[in-house]
Residue, then its C-alpha position, 0 to 999 in steps of 0.5 A: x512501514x513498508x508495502x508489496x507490490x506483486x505483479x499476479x498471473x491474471x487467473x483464478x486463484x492467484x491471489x489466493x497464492x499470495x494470501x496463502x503464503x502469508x497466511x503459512x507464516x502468520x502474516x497479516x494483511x493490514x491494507x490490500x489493493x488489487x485491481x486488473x488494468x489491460x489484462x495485467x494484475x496487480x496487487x498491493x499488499x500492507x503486512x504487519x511484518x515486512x521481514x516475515x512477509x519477505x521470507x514468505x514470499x521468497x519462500x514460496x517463489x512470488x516475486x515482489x517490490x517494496x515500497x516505503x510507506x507513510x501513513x497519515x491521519x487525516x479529517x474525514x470530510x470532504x476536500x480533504x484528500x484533494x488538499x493532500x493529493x494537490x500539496x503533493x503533486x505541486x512539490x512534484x511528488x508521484x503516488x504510486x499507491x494509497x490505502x485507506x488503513x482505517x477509520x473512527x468517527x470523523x478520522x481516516x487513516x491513509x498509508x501513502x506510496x509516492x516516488x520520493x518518499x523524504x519529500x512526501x513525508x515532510x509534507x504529509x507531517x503538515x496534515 
């Protein structure tokens, strides 16, 4: 599984730019995260298609990056995330992103980006 990563323009209606393209293709966004840090925006985008999506980004123009992606099926309890995140970041593994993809019961489901994704995913598969 793959990620996007686009830098926006900070203005109205850029984000809507970016769904729309998706959306003319049939893309569908399965995790989203967006946030705006010192003036600069920034979103994250999980498609269900990463082939489509990047023909619908170069078609309507809208540089992007892609990232490998894992995901992880996790208790849904406190410290949790604090195991996960410690484990990582003592085998000096960088995350670049996270999303939360989905939740049933007691389960939460995260799609993880990290700097060195081999590394990262033999030790998400201890969890």
């Amino acid at each position: 599984m793959r990620d996007c990563s686009i830098q926006l323009t900070n203005h109205a209606g850029d984000l809507s730019r970016v769904a729309q393209a998706l959306a003319r293709r049939g893309v569908n966004i399965k995790a989203l995260a967006g946030m705006t840090i010192g003036g600069v925006a920034m979103a994250r985008i999980l498609p269900d298609d990463i082939v489509v999506a990047r023909s619908a980004f170069e078609a309507a123009n809208i540089k992007f990056t892609e990232s490998e992606v894992h995901q992880v099926l996790l208790e849904n309890k406190a410290g949790i995330l604090a195991n996960v995140t410690s484990r990582l970041g003592e085998a000096g593994i960088n995350l670049e992103a996270i999303y939360v993809t989905g939740t049933a019961d007691d389960l939460v489901e995260l799609a993880i980006v990290s700097d060195n994704p081999k590394k990262a995913k033999k030790i998400l598969e201890e969890f």
